[in-house]
C-alpha positions as CSV (number, residue, x, y, z in Angstrom):
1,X,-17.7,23.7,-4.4
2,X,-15.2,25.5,-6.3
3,X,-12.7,22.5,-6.0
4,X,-15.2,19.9,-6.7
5,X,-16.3,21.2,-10.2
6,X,-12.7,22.0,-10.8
7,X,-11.9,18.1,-10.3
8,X,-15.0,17.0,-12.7
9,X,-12.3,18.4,-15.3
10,X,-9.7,15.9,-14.7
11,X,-7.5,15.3,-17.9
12,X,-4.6,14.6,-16.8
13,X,-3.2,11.9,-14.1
14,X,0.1,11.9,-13.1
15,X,1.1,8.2,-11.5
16,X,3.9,7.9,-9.7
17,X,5.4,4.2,-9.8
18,X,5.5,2.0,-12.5
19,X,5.6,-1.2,-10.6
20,X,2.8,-3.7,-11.1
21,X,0.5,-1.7,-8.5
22,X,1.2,1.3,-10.4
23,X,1.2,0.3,-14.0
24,X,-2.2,-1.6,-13.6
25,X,-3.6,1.7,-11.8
26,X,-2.7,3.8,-14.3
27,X,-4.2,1.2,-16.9
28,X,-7.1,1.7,-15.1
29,X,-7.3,5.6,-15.3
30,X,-6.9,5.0,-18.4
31,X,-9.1,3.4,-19.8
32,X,-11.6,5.7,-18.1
33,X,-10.4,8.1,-20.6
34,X,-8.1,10.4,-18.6
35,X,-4.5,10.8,-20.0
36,X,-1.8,9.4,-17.8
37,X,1.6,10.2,-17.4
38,X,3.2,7.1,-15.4
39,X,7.1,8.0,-14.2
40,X,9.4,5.5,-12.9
41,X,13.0,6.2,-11.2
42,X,14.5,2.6,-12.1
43,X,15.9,3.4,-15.7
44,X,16.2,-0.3,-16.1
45,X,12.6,-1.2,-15.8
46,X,11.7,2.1,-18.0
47,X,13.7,1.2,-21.1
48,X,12.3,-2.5,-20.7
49,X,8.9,-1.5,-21.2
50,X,9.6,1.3,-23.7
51,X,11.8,-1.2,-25.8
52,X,9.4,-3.9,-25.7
53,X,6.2,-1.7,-27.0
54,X,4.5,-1.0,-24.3
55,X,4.6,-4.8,-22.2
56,X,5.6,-4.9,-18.4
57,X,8.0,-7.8,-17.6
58,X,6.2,-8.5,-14.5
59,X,2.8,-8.6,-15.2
60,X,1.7,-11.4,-18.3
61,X,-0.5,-10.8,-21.2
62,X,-0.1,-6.9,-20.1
63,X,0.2,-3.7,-22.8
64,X,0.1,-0.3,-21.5
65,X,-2.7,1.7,-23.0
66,X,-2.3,4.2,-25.4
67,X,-3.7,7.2,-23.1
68,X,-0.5,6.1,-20.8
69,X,3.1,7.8,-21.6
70,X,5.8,6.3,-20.0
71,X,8.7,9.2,-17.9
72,X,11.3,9.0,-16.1
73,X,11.4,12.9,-15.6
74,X,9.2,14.1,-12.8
75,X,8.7,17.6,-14.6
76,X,7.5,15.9,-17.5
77,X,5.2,13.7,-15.7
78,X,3.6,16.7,-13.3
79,X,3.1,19.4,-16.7
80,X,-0.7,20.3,-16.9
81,X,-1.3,17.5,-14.4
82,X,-4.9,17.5,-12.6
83,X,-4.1,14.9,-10.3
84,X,-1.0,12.7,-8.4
85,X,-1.6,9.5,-7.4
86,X,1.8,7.8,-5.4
87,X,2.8,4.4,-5.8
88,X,6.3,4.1,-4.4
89,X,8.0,2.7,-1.3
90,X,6.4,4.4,1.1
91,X,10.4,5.2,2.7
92,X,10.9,6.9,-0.2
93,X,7.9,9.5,-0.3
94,X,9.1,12.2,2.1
95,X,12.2,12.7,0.1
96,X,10.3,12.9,-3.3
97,X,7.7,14.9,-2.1
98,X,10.5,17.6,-1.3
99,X,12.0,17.1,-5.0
100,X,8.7,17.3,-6.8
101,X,7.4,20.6,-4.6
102,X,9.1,23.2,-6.7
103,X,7.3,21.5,-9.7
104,X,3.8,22.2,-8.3
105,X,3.9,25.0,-6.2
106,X,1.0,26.3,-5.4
107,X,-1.0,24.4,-7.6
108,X,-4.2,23.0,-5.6
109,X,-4.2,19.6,-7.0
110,X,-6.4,15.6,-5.1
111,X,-3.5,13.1,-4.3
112,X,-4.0,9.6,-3.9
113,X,-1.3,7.6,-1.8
114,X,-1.5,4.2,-2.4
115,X,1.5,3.6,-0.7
116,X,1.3,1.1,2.2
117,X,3.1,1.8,5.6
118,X,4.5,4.0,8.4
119,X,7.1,6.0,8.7
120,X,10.0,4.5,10.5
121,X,10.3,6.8,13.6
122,X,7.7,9.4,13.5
123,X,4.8,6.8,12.8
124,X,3.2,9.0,10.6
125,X,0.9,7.9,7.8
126,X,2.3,8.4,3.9
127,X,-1.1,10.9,3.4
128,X,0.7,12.3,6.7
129,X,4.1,12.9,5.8
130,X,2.7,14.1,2.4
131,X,1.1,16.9,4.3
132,X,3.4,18.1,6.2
133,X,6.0,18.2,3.0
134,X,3.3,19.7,0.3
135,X,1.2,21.5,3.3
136,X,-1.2,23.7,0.6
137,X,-2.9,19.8,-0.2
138,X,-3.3,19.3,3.2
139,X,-7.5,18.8,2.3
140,X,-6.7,17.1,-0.4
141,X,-4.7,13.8,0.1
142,X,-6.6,10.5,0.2
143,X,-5.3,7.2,1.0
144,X,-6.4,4.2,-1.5
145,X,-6.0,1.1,0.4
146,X,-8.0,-2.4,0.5
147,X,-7.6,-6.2,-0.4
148,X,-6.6,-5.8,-3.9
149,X,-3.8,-8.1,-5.5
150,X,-2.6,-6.4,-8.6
151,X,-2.2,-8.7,-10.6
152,X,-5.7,-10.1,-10.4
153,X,-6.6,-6.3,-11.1
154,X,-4.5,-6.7,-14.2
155,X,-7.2,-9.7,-15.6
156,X,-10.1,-8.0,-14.2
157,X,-10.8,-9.9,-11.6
158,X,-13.8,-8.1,-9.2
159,X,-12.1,-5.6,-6.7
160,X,-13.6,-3.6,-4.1
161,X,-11.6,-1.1,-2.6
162,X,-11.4,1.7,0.0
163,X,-10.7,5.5,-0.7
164,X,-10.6,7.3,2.4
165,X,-10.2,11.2,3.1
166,X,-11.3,14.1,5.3
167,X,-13.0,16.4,2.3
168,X,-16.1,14.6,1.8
169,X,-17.4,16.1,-1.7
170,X,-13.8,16.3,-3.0
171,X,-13.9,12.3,-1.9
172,X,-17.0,11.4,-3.9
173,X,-16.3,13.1,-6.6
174,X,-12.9,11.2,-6.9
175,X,-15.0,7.6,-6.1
176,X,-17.7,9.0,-9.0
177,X,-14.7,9.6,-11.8
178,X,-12.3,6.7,-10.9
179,X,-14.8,3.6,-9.3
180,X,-15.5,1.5,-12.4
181,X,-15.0,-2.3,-12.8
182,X,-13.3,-4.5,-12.0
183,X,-12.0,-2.1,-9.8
184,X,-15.0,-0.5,-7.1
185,X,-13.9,2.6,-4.6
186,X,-16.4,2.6,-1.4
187,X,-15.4,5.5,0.6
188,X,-14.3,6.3,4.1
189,X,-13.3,9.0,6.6
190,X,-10.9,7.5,8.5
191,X,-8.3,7.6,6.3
192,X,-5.9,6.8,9.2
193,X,-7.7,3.6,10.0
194,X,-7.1,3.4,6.4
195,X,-3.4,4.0,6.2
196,X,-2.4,1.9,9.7
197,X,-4.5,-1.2,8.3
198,X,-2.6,-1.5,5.6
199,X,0.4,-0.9,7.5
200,X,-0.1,-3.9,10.1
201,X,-2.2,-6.6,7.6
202,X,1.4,-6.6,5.8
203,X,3.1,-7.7,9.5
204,X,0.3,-9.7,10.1
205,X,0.8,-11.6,6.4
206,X,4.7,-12.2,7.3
207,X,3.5,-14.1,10.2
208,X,1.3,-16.1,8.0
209,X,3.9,-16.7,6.2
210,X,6.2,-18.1,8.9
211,X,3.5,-20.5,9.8
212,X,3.9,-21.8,5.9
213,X,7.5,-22.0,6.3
214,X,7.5,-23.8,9.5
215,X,5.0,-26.1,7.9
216,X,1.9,-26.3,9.9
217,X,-1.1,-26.0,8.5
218,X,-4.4,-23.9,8.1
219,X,-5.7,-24.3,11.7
220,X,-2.9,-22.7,13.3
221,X,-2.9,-20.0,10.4
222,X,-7.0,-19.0,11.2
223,X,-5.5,-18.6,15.0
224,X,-2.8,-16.5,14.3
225,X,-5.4,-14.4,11.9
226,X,-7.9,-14.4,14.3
227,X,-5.5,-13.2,17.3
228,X,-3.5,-10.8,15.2
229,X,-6.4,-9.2,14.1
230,X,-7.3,-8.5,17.6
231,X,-4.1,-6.9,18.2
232,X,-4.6,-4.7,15.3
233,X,-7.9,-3.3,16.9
234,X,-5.7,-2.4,19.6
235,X,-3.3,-0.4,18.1
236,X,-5.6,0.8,15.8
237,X,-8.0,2.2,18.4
238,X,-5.0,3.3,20.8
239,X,-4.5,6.1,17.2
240,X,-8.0,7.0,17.0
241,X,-9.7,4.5,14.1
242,X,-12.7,3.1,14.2
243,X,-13.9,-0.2,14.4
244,X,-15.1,-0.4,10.8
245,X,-11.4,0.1,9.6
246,X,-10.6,-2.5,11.6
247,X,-12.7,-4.9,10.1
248,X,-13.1,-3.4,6.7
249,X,-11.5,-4.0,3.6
250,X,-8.2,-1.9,4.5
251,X,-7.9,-4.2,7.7
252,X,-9.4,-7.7,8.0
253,X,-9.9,-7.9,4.0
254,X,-6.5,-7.1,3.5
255,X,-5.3,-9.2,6.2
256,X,-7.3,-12.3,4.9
257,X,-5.9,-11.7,1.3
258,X,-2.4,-10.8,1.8
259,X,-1.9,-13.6,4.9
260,X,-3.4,-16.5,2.8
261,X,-2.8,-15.9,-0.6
262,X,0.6,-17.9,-2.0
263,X,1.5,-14.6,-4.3
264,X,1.4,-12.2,-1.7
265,X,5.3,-10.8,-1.1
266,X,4.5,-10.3,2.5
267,X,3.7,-13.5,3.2
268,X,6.5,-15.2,1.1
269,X,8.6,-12.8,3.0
270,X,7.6,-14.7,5.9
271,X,7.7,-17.8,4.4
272,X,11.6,-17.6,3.7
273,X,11.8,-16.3,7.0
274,X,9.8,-19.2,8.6
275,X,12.3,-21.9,6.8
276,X,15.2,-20.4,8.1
277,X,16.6,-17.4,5.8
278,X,17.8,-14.6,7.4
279,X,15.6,-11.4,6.4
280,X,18.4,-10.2,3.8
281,X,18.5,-13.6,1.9
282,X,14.5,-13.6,2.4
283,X,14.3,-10.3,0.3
284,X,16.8,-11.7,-2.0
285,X,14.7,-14.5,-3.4
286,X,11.4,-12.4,-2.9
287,X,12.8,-10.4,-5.1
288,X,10.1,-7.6,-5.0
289,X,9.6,-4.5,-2.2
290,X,7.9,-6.5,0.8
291,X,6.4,-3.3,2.5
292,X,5.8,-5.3,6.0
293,X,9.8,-5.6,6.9
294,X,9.6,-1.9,7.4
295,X,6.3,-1.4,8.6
296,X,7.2,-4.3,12.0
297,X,9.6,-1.8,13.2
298,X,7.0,1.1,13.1
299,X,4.5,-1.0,14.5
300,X,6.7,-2.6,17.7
301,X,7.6,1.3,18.1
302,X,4.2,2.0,18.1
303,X,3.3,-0.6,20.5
304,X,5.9,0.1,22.6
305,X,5.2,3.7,22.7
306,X,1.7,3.1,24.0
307,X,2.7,0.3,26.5
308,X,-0.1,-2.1,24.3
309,X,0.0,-5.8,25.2
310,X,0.1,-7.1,21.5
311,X,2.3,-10.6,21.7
312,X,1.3,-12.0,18.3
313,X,3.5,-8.8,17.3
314,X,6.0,-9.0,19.3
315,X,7.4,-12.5,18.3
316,X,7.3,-11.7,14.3
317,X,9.3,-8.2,15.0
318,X,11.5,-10.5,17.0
319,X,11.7,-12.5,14.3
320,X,11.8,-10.3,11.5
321,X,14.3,-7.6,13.3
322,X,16.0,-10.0,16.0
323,X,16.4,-13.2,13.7
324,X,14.8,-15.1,16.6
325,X,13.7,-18.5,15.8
326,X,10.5,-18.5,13.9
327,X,9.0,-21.1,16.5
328,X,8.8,-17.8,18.6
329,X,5.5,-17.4,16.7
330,X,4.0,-20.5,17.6
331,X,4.7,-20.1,21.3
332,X,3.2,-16.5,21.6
333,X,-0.1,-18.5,20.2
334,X,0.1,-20.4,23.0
335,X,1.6,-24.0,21.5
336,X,4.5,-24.0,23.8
């Protein structure tokens, strides 16, 4: 009880990130009222905001808030903090969790990963490997995952998320003090059913994205949906999730969103990939982090680990990884 009137005090949010997830989530905080310190590594995209008074270049008709302070130094951004919320690569969280420990010590602080992925090897979740590097937060790290494009965030566009975590009144209280629209928390327990659904829906979205390169057309794409999203109840119940992930808004929303939408990076990832790019020359013209080209190596390890049947899979790792031809795809669908 202790912790939970202790985070009813929240002042200050310190937001890791200031890419267009991060920046519009820390608008958000925001303009609830809490003070936010945002801090970004890329000095480039720091000084372009600063300069420009507060606009991000990659999100239109945007102005930071004036509760936000913009930082490129992690002690800075972590002073008389109340509360850390990740949005970076989710490769690069391990390593950053080890540089920003000695900044909070023993301080018992919520954090939110809304990072999406696995990590390559060990197939931990980013709430995961943020335990095990900050182990005194082990209660207190939630994953915020769910069908939400950030840049219809950014215009308010109606947004229903999940926030999912093992400590339920710490998790309530969090969904009472952040959930306000456009953006809507609903809360879940399995925050690993969470975390690996919107790990896969970013493999599954490259696929989709194949399909559009390779030019066929919404029938084949609801098959590949439809199939993929069995495969992900596989893999997802081989780690212990529930059904309701699976089909929730961290796994068949975000699937549905990020697989059919034309400014998902996943899926245009997929698209490049689908017209004949290889993958290097496909992030190229992307342009932004596609989370799903790391998270297909995870996920065929994963699969392989477990001995799963899961051919949908298989052929976009192949195609991803291998640089098979993307027509792999439509042949594990069963159009040979």
């Amino acid at each position: 009880m202790r912790m939970v009137l202790r985070k009813m005090q929240i002042k200050k949010i310190s937001v890791f990130g200031a890419g267009v997830w991060g920046s519009v989530l820390a608008q958000h905080f925001a303009s609830l009222g809490f003070n936010i310190s945002l801090w970004e590594y890329d000095k480039n995209l720091l000084e372009n905001i600063i300069s420009s008074g507060g606009k991000h270049p990659n999100i239109p008709n945007f102005e930071f808030h004036k509760n936000i302070t913009l930082t490129g130094s992690e002690e800075d951004a972590l002073k008389d903090s109340d509360m850390i919320v990740f949005v970076i690569a989710s490769k690069a969280v391990r390593s950053f969790c080890k540089k920003i420990k000695p900044l909070i010590k023993d301080k018992n602080l919520p954090v939110i990963s809304a990072s999406k992925g696995l990590e390559e090897g060990s197939f931990k979740t980013i709430c995961e490997v943020i335990e095990e590097e900050l182990p005194h937060l082990e209660t207190n790290v939630f994953a915020l995952s769910g069908p939400s494009f950030a840049l219809e965030v950014a215009k308010d566009v109606p947004t229903k998320v999940i926030l999912a975590g093992h400590n339920g009144l710490i998790l309530n209280e969090l969904k009472r003090l952040l959930s306000k629209p456009p953006l809507l928390l609903e809360t879940s327990f399995d925050r690993r059913g969470a975390e690996y659904g919107g790990a896969i829906k970013n493999v599954i979205a490259i696929g989709c994205g194949i399909l559009d390169g390779l030019g066929d057309g919404a029938n084949t794409k609801a098959a590949l949906i439809t199939k993929s999203m069995q495969e992900m109840n596989i893999i997802m119940k081989s780690q212990g999730c529930t059904t309701e992930s699976v089909y929730g808004l961290c796994g068949f929303g975000d699937a549905v969103l990020t697989g059919m939408s034309a400014i998902s990076r996943n899926r245009r990832l997929g698209e490049k990939l689908g017209q004949g790019l290889t993958l290097e020359e496909a992030k190229e013209q992307v342009g932004t982090i596609a989370e799903g080209a790391t998270a297909v190596r995870s996920v065929k390890e994963l699969i392989k680990k477990n001995k799963l049947q899961c051919p949908i899979i298989d052929s976009i790792w192949q195609i991803v990884i291998n640089a098979k031809s993307p027509k792999l795809l439509i042949e594990a669908l069963g159009f040979k």
